[in-house]
Kinemage of the C-alpha trace (Angstrom):
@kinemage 1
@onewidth
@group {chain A} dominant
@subgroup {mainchain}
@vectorlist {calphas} color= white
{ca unk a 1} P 24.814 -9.960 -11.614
{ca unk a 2} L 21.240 -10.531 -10.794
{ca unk a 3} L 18.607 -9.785 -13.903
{ca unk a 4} L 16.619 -7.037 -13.523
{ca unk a 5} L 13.249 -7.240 -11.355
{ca unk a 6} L 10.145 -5.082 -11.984
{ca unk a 7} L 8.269 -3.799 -8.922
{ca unk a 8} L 4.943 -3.096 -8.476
{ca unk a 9} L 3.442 -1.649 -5.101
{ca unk a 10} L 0.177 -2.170 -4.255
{ca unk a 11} L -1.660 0.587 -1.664
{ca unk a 12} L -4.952 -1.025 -0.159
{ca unk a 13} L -7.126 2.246 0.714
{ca unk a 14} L -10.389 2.954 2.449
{ca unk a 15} L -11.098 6.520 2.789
{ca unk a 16} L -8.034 7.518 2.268
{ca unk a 17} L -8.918 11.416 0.350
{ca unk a 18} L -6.390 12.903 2.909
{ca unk a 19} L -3.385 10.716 2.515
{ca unk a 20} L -3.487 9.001 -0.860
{ca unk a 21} L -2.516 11.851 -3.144
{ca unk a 22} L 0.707 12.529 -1.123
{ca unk a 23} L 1.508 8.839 -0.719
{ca unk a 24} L 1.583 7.829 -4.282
{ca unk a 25} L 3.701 10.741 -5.507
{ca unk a 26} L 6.005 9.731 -2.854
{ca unk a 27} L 6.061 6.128 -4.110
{ca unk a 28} L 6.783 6.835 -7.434
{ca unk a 29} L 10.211 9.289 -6.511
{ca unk a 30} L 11.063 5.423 -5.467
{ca unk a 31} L 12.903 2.794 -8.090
{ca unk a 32} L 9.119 1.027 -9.228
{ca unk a 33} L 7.599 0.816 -12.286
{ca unk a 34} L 3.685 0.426 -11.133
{ca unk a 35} L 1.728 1.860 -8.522
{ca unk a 36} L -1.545 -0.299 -8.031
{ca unk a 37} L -4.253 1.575 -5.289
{ca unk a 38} L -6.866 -0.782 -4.704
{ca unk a 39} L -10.176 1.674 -3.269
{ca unk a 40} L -12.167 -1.022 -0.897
{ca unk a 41} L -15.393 0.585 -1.353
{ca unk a 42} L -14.307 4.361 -0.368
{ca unk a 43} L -17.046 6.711 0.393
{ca unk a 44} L -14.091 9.413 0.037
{ca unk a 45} L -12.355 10.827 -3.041
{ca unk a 46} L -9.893 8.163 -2.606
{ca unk a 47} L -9.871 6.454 -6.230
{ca unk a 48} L -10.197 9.917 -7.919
{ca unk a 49} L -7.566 11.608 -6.466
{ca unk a 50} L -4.893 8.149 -6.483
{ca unk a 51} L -5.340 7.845 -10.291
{ca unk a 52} L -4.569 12.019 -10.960
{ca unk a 53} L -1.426 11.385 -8.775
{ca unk a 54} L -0.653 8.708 -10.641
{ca unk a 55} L -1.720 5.269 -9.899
{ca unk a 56} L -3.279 2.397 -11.749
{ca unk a 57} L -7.084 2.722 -9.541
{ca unk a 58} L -8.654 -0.396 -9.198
{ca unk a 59} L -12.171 -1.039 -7.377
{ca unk a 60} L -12.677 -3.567 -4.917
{ca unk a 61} L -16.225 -3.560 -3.594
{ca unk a 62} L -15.739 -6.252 -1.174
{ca unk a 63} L -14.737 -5.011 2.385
{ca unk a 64} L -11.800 -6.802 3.762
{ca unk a 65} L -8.289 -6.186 3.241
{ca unk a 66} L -7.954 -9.624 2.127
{ca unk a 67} L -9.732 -8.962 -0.851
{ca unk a 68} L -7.935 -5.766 -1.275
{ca unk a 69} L -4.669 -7.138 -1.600
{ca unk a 70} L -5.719 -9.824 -3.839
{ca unk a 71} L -7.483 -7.501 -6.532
{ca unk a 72} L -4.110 -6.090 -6.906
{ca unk a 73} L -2.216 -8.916 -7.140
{ca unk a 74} L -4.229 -9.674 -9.957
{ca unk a 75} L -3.456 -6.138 -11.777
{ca unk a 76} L -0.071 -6.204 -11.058
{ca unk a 77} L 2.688 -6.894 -13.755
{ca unk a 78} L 6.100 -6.800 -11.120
{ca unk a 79} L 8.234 -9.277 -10.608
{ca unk a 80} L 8.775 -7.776 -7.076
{ca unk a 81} L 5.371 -6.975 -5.145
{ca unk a 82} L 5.528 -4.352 -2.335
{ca unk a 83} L 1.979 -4.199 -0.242
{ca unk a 84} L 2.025 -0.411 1.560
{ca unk a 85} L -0.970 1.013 3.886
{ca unk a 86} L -2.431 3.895 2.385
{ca unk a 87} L -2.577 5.856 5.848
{ca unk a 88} L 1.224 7.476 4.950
{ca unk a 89} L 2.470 5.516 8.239
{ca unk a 90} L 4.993 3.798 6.793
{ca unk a 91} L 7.655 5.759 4.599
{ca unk a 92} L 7.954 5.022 0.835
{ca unk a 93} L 11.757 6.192 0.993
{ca unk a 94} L 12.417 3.038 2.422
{ca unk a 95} L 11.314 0.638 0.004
{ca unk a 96} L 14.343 0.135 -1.303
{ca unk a 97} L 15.450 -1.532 2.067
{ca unk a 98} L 12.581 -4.028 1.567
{ca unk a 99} L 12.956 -4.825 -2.443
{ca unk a 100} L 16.547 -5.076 -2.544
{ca unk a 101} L 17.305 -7.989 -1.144
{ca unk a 102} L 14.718 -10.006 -3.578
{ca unk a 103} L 16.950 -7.970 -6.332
{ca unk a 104} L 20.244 -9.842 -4.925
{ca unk a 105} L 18.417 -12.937 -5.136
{ca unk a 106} L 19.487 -13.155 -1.080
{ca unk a 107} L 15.800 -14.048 0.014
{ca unk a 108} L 12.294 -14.248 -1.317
{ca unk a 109} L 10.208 -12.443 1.446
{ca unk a 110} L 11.122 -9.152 3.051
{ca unk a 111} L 9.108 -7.922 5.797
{ca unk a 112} L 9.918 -4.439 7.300
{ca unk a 113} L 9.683 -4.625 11.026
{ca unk a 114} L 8.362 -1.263 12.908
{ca unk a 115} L 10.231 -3.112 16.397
{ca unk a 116} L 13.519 -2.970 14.582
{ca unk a 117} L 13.458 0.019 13.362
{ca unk a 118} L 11.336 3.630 14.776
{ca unk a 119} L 7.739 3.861 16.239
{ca unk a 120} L 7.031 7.108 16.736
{ca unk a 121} L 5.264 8.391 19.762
{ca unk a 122} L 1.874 7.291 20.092
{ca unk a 123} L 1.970 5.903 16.493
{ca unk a 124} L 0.722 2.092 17.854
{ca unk a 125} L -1.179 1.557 21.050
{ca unk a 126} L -0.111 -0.651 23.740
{ca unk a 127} L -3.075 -3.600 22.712
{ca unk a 128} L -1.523 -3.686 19.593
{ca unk a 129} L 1.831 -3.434 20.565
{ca unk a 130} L 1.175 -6.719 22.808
{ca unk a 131} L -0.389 -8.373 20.180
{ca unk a 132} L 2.456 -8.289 17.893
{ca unk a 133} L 4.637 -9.652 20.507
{ca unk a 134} L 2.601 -12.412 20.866
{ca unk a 135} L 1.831 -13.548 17.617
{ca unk a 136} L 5.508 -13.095 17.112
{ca unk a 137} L 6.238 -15.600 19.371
{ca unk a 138} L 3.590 -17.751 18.220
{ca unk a 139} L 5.466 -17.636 14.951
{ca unk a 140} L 8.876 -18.732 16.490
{ca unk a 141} L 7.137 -21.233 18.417
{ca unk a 142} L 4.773 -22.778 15.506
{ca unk a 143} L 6.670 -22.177 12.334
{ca unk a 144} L 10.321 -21.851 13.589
{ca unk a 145} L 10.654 -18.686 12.105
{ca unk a 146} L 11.977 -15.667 13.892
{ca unk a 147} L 10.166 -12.598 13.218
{ca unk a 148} L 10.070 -9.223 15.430
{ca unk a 149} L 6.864 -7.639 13.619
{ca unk a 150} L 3.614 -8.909 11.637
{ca unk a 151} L 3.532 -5.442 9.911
{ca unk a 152} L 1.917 -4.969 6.426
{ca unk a 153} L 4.836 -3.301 5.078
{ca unk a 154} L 6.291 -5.634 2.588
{ca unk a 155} L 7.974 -6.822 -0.435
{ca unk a 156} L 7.998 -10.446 -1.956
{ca unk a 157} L 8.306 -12.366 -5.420
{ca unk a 158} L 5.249 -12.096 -7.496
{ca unk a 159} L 5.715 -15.427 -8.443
{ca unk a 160} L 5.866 -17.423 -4.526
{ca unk a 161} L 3.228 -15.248 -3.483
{ca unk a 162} L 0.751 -16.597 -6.609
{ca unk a 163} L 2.010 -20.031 -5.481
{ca unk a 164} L 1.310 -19.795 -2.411
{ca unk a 165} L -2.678 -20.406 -2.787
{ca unk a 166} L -3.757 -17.042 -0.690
{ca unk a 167} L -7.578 -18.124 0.890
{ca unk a 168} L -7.570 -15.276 3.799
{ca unk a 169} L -9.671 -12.167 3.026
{ca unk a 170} L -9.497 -10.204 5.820
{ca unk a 171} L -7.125 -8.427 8.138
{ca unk a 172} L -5.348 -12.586 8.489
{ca unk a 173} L -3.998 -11.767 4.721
{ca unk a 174} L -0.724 -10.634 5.720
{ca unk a 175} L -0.556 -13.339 8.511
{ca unk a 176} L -1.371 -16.185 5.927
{ca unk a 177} L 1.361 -15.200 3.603
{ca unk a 178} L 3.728 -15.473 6.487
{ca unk a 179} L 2.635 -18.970 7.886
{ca unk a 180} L 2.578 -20.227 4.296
{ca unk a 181} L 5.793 -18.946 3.286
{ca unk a 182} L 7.728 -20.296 6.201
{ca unk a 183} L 5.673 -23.660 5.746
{ca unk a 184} L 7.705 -24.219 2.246
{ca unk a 185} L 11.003 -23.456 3.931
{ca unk a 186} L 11.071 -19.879 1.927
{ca unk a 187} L 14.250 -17.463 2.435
{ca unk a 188} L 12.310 -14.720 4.876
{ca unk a 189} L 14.446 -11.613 6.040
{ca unk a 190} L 13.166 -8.511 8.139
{ca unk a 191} L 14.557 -4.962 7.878
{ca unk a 192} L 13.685 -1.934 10.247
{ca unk a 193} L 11.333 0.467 8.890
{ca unk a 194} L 9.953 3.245 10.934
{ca unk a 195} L 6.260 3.598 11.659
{ca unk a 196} L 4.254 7.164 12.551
{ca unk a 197} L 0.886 8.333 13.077
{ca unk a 198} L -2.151 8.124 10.535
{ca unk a 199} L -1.638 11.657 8.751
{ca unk a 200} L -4.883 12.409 7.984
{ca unk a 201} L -8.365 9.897 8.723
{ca unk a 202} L -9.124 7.212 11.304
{ca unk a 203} L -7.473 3.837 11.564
{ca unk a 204} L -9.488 1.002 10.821
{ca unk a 205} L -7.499 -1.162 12.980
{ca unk a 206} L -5.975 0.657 15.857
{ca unk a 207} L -8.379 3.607 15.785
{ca unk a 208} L -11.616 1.620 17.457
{ca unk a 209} L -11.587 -1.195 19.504
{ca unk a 210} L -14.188 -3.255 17.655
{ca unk a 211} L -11.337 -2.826 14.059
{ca unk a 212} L -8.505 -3.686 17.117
{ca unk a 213} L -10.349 -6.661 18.234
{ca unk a 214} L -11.106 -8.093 15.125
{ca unk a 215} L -7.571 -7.550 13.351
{ca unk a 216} L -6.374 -9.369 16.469
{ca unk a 217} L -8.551 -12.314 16.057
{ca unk a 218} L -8.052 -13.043 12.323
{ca unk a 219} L -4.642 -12.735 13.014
{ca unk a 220} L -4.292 -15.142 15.657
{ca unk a 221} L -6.851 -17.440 14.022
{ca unk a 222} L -4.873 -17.882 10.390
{ca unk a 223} L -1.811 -18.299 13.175
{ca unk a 224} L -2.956 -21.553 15.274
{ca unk a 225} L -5.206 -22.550 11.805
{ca unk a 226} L -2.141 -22.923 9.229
{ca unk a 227} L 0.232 -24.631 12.223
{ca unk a 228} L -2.569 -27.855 12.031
């Protein structure tokens, strides 16, 4: 029987007021023991109402979701780390899709993939849409690692991803961890997860074409940079 595995999930949020409250009550009817919300330099409410639903708050004044991700990795006490968006687009009541696997002791990444599973209608445009295919692809091609989705919905052992010497603060974070892992040979599964529309806000990414543009690049970049 495998031992038993703490989780912690960590939420990177940006003016998130409208979504945040409802997304961390929903992540802790799931089987974790820490909710980490890391507020990016919110304008919003975001921090405020995060910690009275719940979640360990911490500040991150540094823009980039780079930096976001890593402030909680520091916080975090799990065993298993799940990374979530804080835009509710992803749904917590699948996380235990993403963490059981690690649990088994099958695999050491999990990465829920949006093109196996549901996009809702309109949920992600058609730039981004091609985008993903390609940097799929550019992952078979470079890494030899067959992947449908570069989504930031997550899970992975706490103790690979501190090992894995994480350098990429921006939107190339989740992109770095990928190239990295696959670079030591690690035990990567995806599972389908469904993706919807933003509740409540703007995207940061999809939502103007300067945040699409960007995300693209520093995706592509750490890609073709890590394959050297």
């Amino acid at each position: 029987m495998p031992f038993p595995q703490t989780v912690t999930v960590i939420i990177p949020a940006l003016n998130e007021a409208g979504n945040i409250a409802e997304l961390v009550a929903a992540v802790l009817a799931q089987p974790v023991d820490q909710v980490i919300v890391v507020d990016n330099g919110s304008t919003d409410e975001t921090g405020a109402r995060a910690e009275a639903a719940g979640a360990l708050v911490v500040r991150e004044e540094r823009r980039g979701y780079g930096y976001a991700c890593a402030a909680g990795v520091a916080e975090a006490s799990g065993d298993i780390l799940v990374f979530l968006d804080g835009d509710f687009s992803f749904s917590p009541a699948e996380l235990p899709r993403l963490i059981e696997p690690i649990q088994q002791g099958a695999v050491d990444l999990v990465l829920g993939s949006r093109v196996l599973g549901h996009i809702a209608p309109g949920a992600m445009p058609p730039h981004q849409r091609f985008g993903n295919r390609l940097t799929a692809w550019l992952m078979g091609l470079l890494y030899r690692v067959k992947v449908t989705d570069l989504g930031p919905y997550r899970a992975v052992r706490g103790e690979l991803l501190r090992g894995l010497g994480m350098a990429e603060m921006t939107y190339g974070w989740p992109t770095e961890m990928m190239v990295k892992a696959a670079r030591q040979g690690v035990r990567i599964r995806e599972v389908p997860v469904s993706y919807a529309s933003r509740r409540a806000g703007k995207s940061k990414v999809s939502g103007t074409v300067r945040g699409s543009l960007l995300a693209g690049w520093y995706i592509l970049s750490v890609t073709l940079r890590y394959a050297r």
